[in-house]
C-alpha positions in Angstrom: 139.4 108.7 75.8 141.2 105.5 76.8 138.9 103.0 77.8 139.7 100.6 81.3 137.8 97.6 79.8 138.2 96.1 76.0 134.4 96.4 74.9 135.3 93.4 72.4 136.3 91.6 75.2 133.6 92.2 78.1 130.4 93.0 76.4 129.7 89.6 76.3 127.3 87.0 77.9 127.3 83.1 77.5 124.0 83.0 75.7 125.1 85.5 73.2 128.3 84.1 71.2 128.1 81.3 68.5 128.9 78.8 71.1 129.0 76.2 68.2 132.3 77.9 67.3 134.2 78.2 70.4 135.7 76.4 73.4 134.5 78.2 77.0 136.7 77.6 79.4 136.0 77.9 83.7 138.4 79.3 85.9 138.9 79.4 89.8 140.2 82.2 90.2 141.1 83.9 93.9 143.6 86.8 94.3 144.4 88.7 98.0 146.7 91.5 98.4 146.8 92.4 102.0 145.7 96.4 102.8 144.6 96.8 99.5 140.8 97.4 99.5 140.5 97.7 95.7 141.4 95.2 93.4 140.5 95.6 89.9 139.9 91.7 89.4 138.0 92.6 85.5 142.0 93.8 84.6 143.3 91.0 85.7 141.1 88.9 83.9 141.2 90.7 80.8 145.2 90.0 80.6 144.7 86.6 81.4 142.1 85.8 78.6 144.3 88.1 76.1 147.4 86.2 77.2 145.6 82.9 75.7 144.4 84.9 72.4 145.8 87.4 71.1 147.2 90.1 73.4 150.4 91.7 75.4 150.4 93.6 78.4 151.0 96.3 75.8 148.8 96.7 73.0 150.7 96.8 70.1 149.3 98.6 66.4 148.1 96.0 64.5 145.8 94.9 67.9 143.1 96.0 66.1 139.3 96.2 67.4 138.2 94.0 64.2 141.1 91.8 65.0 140.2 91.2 68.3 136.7 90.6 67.9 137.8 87.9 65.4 140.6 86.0 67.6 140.4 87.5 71.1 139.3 85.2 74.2 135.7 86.9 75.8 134.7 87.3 79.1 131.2 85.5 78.7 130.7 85.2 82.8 132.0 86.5 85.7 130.5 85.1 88.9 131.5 86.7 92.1 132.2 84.1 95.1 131.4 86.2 98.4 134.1 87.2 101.0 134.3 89.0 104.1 138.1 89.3 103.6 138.1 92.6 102.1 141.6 92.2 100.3 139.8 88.8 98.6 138.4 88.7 95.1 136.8 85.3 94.1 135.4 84.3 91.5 134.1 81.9 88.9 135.6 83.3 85.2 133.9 82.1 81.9 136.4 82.8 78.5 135.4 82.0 75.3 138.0 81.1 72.7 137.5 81.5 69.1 138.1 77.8 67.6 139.1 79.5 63.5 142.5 80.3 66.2 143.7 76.6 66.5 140.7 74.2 64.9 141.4 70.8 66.0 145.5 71.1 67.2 144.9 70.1 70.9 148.1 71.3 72.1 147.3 74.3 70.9 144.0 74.5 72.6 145.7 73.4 75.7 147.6 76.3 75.0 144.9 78.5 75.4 142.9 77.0 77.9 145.5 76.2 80.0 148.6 77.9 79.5 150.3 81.1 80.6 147.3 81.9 82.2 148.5 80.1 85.8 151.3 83.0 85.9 148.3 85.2 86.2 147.1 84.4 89.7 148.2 81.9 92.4 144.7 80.5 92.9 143.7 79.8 89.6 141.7 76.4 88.7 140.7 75.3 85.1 137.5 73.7 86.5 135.7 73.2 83.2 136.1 73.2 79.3 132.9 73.3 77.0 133.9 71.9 73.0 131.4 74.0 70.7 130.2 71.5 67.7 132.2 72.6 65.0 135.1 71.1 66.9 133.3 68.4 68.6 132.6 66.8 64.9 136.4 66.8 64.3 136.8 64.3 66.9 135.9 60.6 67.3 136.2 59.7 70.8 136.7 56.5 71.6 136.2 53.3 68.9 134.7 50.9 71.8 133.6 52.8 75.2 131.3 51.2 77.5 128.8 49.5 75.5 131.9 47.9 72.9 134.0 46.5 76.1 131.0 45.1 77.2 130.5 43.7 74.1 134.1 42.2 73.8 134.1 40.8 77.6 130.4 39.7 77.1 129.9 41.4 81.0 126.7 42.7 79.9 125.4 44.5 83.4 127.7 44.5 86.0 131.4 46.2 86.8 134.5 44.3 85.5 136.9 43.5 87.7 140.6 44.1 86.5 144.4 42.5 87.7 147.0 44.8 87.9 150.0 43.0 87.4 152.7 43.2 90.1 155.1 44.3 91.1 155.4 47.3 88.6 158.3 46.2 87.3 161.3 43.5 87.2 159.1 40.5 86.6 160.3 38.0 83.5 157.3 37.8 80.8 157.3 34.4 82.0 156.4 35.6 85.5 153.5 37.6 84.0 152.0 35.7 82.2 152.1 33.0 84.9 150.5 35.6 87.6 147.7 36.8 84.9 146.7 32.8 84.1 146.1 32.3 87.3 143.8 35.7 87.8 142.1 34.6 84.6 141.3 31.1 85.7 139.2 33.2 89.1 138.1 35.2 86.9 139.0 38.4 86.4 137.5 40.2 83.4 140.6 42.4 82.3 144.3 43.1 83.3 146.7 45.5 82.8 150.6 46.2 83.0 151.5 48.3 85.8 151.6 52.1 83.8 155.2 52.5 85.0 156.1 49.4 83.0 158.6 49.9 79.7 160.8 48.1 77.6 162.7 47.0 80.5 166.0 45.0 80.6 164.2 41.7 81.2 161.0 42.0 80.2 160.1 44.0 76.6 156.8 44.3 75.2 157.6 41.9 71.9 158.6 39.4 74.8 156.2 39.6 77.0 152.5 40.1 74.8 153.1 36.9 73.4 153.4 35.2 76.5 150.6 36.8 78.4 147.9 36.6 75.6 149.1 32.7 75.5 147.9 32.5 79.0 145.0 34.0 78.6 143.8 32.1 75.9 145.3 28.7 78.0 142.8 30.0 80.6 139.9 31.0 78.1 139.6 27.3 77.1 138.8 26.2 80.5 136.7 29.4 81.5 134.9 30.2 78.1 136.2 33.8 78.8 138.5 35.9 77.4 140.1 38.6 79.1 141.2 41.5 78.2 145.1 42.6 78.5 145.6 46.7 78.7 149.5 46.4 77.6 151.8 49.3 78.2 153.0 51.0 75.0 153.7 54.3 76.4 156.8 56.0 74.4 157.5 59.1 72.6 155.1 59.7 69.7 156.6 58.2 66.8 158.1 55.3 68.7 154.4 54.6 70.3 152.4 54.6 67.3 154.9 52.1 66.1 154.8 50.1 69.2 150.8 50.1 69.1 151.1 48.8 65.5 153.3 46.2 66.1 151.3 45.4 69.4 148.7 44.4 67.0 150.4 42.3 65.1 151.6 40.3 67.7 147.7 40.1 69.2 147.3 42.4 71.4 143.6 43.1 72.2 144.2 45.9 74.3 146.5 48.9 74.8 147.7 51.1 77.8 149.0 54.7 77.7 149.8 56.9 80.2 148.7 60.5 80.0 152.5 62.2 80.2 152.7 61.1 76.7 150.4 63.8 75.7 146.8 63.8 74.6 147.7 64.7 70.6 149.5 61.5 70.5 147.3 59.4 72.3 144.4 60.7 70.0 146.4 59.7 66.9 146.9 55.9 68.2 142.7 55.9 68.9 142.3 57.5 65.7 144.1 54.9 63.7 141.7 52.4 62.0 144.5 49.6 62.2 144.5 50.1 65.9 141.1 48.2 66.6 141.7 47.5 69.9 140.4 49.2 73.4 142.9 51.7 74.6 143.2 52.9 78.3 144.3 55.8 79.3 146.0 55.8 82.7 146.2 59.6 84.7 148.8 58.7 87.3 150.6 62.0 85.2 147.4 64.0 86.4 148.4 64.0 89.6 150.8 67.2 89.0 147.8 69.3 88.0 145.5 68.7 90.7 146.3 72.4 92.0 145.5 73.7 88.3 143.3 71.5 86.1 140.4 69.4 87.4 140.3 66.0 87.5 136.9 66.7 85.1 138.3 68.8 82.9 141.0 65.9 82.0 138.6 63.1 82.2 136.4 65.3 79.3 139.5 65.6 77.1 140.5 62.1 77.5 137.4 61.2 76.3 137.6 63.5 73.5 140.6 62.1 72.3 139.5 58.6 72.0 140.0 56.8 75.8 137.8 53.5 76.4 138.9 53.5 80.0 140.6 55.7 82.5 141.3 55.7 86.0 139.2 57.7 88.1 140.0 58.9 91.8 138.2 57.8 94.6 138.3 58.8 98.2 138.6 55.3 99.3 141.8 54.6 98.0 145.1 54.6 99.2 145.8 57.1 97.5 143.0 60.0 98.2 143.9 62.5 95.6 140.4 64.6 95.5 137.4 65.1 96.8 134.5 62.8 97.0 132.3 65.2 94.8 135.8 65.6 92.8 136.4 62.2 92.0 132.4 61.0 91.3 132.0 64.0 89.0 135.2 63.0 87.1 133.0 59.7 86.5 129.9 61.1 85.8 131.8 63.2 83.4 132.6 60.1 81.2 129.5 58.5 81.3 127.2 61.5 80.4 125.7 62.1 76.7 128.2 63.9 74.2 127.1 64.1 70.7 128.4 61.4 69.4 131.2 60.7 71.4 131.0 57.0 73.2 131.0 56.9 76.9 134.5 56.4 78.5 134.9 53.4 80.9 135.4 54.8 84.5 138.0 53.1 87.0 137.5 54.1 90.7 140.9 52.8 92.1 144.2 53.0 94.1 144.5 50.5 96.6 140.9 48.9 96.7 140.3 45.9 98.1 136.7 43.4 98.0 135.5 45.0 101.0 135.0 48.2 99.4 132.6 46.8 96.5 129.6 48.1 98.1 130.8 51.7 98.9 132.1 51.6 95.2 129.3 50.6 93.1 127.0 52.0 95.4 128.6 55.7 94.7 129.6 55.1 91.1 127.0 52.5 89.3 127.5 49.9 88.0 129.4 51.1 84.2 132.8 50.7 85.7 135.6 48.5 86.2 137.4 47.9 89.3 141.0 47.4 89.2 143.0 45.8 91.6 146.8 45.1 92.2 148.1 44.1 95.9 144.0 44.1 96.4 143.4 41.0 94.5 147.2 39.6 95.0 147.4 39.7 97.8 145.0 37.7 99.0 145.9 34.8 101.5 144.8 31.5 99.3 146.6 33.2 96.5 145.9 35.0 92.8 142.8 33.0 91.6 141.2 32.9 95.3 142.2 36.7 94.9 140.3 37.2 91.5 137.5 35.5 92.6 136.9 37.6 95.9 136.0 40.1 93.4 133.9 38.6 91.3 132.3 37.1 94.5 131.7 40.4 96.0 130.6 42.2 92.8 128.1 39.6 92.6 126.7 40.0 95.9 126.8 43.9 95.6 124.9 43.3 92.7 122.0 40.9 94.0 121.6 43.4 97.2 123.2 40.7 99.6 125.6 42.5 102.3 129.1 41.3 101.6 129.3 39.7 105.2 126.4 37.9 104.7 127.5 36.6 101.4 131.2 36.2 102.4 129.0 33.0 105.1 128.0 31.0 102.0 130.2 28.3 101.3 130.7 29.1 98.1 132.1 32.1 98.3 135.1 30.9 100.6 137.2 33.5 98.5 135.4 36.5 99.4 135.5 35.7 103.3 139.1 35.1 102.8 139.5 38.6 101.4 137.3 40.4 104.1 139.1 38.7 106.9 142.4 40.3 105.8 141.2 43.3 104.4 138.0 43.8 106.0 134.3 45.4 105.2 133.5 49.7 104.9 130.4 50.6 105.3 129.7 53.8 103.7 129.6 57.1 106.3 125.7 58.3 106.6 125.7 62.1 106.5 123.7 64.5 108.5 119.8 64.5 107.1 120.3 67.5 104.6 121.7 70.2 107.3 119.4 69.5 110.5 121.5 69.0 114.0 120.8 65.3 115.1 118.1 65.9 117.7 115.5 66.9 114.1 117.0 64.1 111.9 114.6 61.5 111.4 114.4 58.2 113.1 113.8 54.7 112.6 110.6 53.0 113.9 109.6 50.0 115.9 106.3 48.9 115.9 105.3 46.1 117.8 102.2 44.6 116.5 
């Protein structure tokens, strides 16, 4: 008798695999053919997990029970998501993959996790990933995280603010390093290249590092801080490793890659002990799986393979690419204990300006760092009065002072400056849990 369900595959829960020796990976997963009433979803899911292991539509001889009990992706949880659509099946799908089928090849885990199985259904969301510790232990994470960029910036408990350098391209090194000096002297903790910056006609790295690390360290003598400068090496593998290197050598303390160069070689720059620097990564790439791969799930591999810092969406940017539960759990992800991975520096960001400091820290703590490009530039008494808004407004955030009452102090002529142009967000108050206003509870005046 032909069996509709693979036994290896589906007699399965999450408590009963060796979960040190797999990766489980979380699926979305929706599907809707109109005047059909019965969808057999299991099917579809069994293809899907086989697709990423080691099956075909059509099982083939040497398919083997043994074998696939060995290699074959499991169904370790299927959670139904009601509907009253019924042509709808939701649900949450857990697979487990064997980790003897790849070990520590990432592409080749990415190949599993998140792969052909998109073909499968057009609702389909990798929401998830779970490392079991066998492969966990292969990987290092990142050589500085939170507690080591503190350590380098001596910032010891509060965010650090960041320049983006602009415009994104064009600029001489000249240029740059003129615009960072003067971000350096208001002082901003850290800047970066703009991620779509390359060895341009006028501007290559071996020109321009040089140049900007001489202005930072013009500027450290009269601030007694250093800052940090994130440069853009992103390349194709061999010709970034080589770049990184010879970044180094040129005294670089810090290094930007973007994630379209691939997570494999990214982890092979953080992995190399000559490489002693902090290394960003930057997601702007991410964008094109927003529909498919949660921002969490990237953040979590990122971290894996070795990033200090990455950006991390916000809902108050200009650019609101997720969710508010989205882009705070993409933060949380990098901040919570893993083994002995080091927590990864989370950058709420996208068009954020001083007046958004308290909705910022308030939401994501204060283990971040805020960067800022026409936010900090552009403000009207120039680049240092535009660095030191920030610093001015992180510091009132900080001490529990409203930024409109702080930006009244005379000493903080910067910040007013910034919320003048800019202007002040308060954060939106949401309903008291689910009660309709007339049962929320109110303030009280007393009068004695």
């Amino acid at each position: 008798m032909k069996q509709c369900y693979d036994f290896e595959i589906f007699h399965q829960v999450l408590d009963g695999i060796d979960l040190d020796n797999h990766v489980v990976a979380s699926y979305y997963i929706k599907d809707r053919i109109e005047g059909a009433k019965f969808l057999d979803h299991l099917t579809l899911v069994q293809a899907m997990g086989l697709e990423g292991s080691t099956g075909t539509w059509e099982k083939v001889e040497e398919d083997t029970d043994e074998l696939r009990k060995a290699m074959s992706s499991k169904l370790v949880g299927y959670h139904e998501i009601p509907s009253d659509d019924p042509y709808t099946k939701a649900a949450i799908v857990q697979l487990a993959f064997p980790i003897r089928a790849w070990g520590d090849n990432v592409p080749m885990m990415l190949l599993a996790i998140a792969g052909n199985c998109f073909a499968y259904s057009q609702n389909l969301m990798l929401t998830d990933v779970f490392i079991g510790k066998n492969l966990l232990e292969k990987f290092k994470g990142p050589k500085f995280g939170v507690d080591g960029i503190r350590k380098l910036t001596g910032v010891k408990d509060r965010p650090l603010s960041l320049h983006i350098i602009k415009p994104k391209m064009g600029m001489t090194p000249e240029q740059t390093a003129n615009q960072v000096y003067k971000t350096a002297i208001g002082g901003a903790d850290m800047c970066k290249d703009d991620e779509m910056l390359a060895d341009a006609y006028n501007s290559t790295m071996e020109d321009r590092l040089p140049k900007v690390m001489e202005a930072i360290d013009k500027a450290a003598q009269k601030t007694g801080k250093k800052m940090i400068y994130m440069c853009s090496i992103t390349d194709e593998g061999e010709k970034m490793h080589e770049k990184a290197r010879k970044a180094i050598k040129l005294g670089a303390n810090g290094l930007l890659i973007t994630y379209s160069a691939g997570l494999a070689a990214f982890r092979k720059i953080t992995s190399d002990p000559d490489i002693n620097v902090p290394v960003m990564m930057h997601g702007s790439h991410m964008l094109a799986m927003i529909k498919s791969v949660s921002w969490p799930v990237c953040a979590k591999l990122s971290r894996l393979c070795g990033a200090d810092m990455m950006l991390t969406p916000t809902m108050w940017s200009s650019i609101p690419m997720v969710s508010m539960e989205e882009g705070l759990r993409t933060s949380f992800m990098k901040l919570a204990p893993w083994g002995h991975i080091k927590k990864t520096f989370p950058m709420p960001c996208a068009g954020v300006y001083p007046g958004l400091a308290e909705v910022i820290i308030s939401e994501y703590g204060k283990d971040i760092i805020i960067p800022a490009g026409g936010g900090m530039l552009g403000h009207p008494d120039g680049y240092m009065a535009g660095a030191q808004s920030w610093q001015q407004a992180i510091a009132a955030v900080m001490e529990g002072t409203p930024l409109p009452e702080a930006a009244r102090k005379p000493e903080n002529k910067a910040l007013r400056g910034a919320l003048e142009k800019w202007g002040y967000m308060t954060r939106p108050k949401a309903p008291w849990l689910r009660l309709a206003p007339e049962y929320q509870p109110k303030p009280m005046k007393f009068d004695d």
